[in-house]
C-alpha positions in Angstrom: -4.6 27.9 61.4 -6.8 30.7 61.0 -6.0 33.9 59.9 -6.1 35.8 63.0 -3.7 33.5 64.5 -1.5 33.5 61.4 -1.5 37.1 61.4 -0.4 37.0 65.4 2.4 34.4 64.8 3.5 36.4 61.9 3.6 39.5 63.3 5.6 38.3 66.9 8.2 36.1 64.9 8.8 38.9 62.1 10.3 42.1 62.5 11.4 43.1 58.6 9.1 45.2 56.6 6.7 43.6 53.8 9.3 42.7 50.7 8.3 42.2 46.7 8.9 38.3 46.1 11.0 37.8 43.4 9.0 37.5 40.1 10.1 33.6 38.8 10.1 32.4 43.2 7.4 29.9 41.8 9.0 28.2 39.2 12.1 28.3 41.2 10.7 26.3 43.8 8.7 23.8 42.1 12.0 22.9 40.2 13.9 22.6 43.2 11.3 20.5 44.7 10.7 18.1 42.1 14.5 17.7 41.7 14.2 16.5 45.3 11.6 13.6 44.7 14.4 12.0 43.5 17.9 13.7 44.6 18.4 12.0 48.2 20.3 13.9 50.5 21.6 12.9 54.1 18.8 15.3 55.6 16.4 13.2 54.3 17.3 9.8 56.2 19.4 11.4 58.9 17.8 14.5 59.8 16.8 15.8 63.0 12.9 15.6 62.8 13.6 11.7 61.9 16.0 10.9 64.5 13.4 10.8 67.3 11.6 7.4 67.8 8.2 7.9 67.4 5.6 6.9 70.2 4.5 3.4 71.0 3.6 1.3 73.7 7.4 2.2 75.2 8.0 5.3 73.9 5.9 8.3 75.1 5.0 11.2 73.2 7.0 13.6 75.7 10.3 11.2 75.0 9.8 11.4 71.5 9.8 15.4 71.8 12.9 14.9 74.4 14.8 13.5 71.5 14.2 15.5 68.9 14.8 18.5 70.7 18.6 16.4 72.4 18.7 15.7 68.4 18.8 19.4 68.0 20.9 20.4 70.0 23.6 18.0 68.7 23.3 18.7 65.3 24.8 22.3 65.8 28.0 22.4 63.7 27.4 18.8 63.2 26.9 16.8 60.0 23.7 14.7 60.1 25.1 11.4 59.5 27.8 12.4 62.3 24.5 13.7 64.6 22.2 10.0 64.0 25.7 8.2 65.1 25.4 10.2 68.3 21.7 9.4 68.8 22.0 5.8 68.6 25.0 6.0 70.8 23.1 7.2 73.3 20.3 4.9 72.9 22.8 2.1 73.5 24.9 3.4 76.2 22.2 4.7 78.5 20.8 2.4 80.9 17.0 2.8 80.4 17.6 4.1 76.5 17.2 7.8 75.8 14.7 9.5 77.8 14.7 12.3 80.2 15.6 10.3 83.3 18.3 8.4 81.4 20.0 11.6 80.8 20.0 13.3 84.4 21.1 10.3 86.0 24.3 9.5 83.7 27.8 11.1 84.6 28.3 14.1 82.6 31.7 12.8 81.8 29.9 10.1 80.3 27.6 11.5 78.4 30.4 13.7 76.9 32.0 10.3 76.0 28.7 8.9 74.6 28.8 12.6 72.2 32.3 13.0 71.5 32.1 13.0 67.6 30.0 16.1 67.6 30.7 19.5 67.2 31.9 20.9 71.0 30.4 17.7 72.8 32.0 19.2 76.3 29.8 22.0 75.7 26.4 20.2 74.7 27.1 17.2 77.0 26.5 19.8 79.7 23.5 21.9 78.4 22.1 18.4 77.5 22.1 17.7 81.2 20.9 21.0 82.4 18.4 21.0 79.9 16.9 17.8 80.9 16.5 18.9 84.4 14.5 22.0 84.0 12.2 20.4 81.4 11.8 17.7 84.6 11.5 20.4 87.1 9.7 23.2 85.5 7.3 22.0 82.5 6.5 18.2 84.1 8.6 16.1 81.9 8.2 17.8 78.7 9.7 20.1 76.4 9.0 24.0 76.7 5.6 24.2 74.1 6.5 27.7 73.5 9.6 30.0 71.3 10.2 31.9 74.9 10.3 28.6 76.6 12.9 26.7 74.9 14.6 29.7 73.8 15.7 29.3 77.6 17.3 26.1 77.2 21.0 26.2 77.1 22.2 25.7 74.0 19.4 26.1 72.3 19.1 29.0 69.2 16.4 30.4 67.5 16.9 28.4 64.5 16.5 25.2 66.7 12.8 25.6 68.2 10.6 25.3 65.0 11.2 21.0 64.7 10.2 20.5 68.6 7.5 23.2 68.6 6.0 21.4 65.8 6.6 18.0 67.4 3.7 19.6 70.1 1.7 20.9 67.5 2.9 24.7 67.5 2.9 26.3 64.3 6.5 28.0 64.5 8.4 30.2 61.7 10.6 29.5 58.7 13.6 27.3 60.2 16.4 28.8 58.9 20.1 27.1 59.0 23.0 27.6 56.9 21.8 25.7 54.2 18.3 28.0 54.1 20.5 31.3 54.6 23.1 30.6 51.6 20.6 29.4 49.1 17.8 31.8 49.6 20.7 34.8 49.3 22.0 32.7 46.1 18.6 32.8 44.4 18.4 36.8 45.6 14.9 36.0 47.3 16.9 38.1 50.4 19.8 40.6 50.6 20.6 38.9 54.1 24.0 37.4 54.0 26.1 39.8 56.0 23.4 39.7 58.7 22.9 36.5 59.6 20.2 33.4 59.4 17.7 35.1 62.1 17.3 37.9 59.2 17.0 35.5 56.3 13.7 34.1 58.5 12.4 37.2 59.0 12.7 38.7 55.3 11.6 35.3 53.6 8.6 35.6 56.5 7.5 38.4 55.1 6.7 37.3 51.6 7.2 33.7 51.4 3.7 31.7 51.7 2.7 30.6 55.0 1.7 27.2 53.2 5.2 26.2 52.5 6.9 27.3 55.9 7.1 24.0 57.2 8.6 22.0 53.9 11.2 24.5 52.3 13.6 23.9 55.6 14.2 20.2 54.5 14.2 21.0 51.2 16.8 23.6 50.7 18.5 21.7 53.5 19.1 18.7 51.3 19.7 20.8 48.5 22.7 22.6 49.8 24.0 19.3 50.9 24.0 17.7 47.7 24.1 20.3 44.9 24.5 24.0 46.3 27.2 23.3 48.2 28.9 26.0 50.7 32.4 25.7 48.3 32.1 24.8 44.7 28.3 25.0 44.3 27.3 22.2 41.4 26.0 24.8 39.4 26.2 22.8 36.3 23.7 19.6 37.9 21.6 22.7 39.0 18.2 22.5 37.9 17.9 26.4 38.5 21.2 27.6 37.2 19.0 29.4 34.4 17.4 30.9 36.7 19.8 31.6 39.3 21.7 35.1 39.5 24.8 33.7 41.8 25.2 30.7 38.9 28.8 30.1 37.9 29.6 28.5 34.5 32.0 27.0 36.2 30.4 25.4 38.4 
């Protein structure tokens, strides 16, 4: 991406003021991502940029977006493992597999059935289905290729759009979840927490290199699932619990 257009995508997505980085952010990360060469996390086999089938002579490339954005949209207040049981559910139940006509033509009722171990599956069964229909009806049988677009989907959050955008070849922001949002407040790279994950993307935005936008989401992703966990961090297996300013002996 050039630096014109960097500039433009930074400045639209980011509305926090230029911050100092934290002085050891380097070492910091590289630690954290060489302990996750080798720490597996559930992210990593089960997450939603993998749960997509990927195109062939069967699947298309707008089917393989479809998923990963129906992946999405199940994996809110979901775990992974829990989200990957749903996709292949759906695969199997639907007549046709999982595609965008599979999904308006099945009974809502059904589709709920086909979702009922995630997180409010009444709820998502029937933005899934609305969903599908406008991508049918309004962008030709495809997902929305831009933030505004499938920030119109229902059910779908800002934190959601950066794995389908990319999927199109968008260059989106810092996806931000939980995970991101407690770990980059842990390490004090941000003084977000009270505010929320949509200002943890915008301050880390503002200083954290464009270079490593795209990697640090599955990163600190598996890292707060396996190690900096949301109660009873293991600060002790901690590769950075020198270095860390939330650390806990106790850990």
């Amino acid at each position: 991406m050039t630096k014109q257009k960097h500039s433009a995508l930074s400045k639209k997505l980011t509305t926090h003021e230029q911050i100092q980085p934290p002085l050891n952010w380097e070492d910091v990360y590289k630690c954290i991502k060489d302990y996750r060469k080798t720490a597996i996390a559930p992210v990593d086999t089960m997450g939603c940029e993998r749960l997509a089938d990927k195109p062939n002579d069967v699947i298309t490339p707008q089917t393989s977006r479809f998923q990963s954005l129906i992946a999405l949209m199940l994996s809110s207040q979901t775990k992974d493992q829990v989200t990957a049981a749903a996709m292949q559910n759906l695969r199997q139940q639907l007549k046709g597999g999982l595609n965008m006509e599979s999904i308006m033509q099945v009974d809502e009722e059904f589709l709920d059935q086909c979702i009922s171990k995630v997180g409010f599956h009444r709820r998502k069964a029937k933005y899934i289905k609305q969903a599908a229909k406008i991508c049918k009806e309004e962008y030709d049988g495809d997902i929305p290729s831009s933030v505004e677009g499938l920030m119109k989907l229902p059910g779908v959050g800002p934190k959601m759009v950066g794995i389908p955008l990319h999927a199109r070849g968008v260059e989106t922001g810092i996806g931000v979840d939980v995970h991101v949002h407690r770990i980059a407040n842990r390490l004090g790279w941000c003084r977000t927490e009270k505010e929320g994950p949509e200002a943890t993307r915008q301050a880390l935005e503002s200083w954290f290199p464009y270079s490593f936008w795209q990697e640090i989401n599955p990163m600190f992703v598996g890292f707060g699932q396996i190690t900096c966990l949301p109660r009873y961090p293991k600060c002790l297996e901690c590769p950075v619990r020198n270095e860390c300013p939330s650390a806990s002996k106790k850990g």
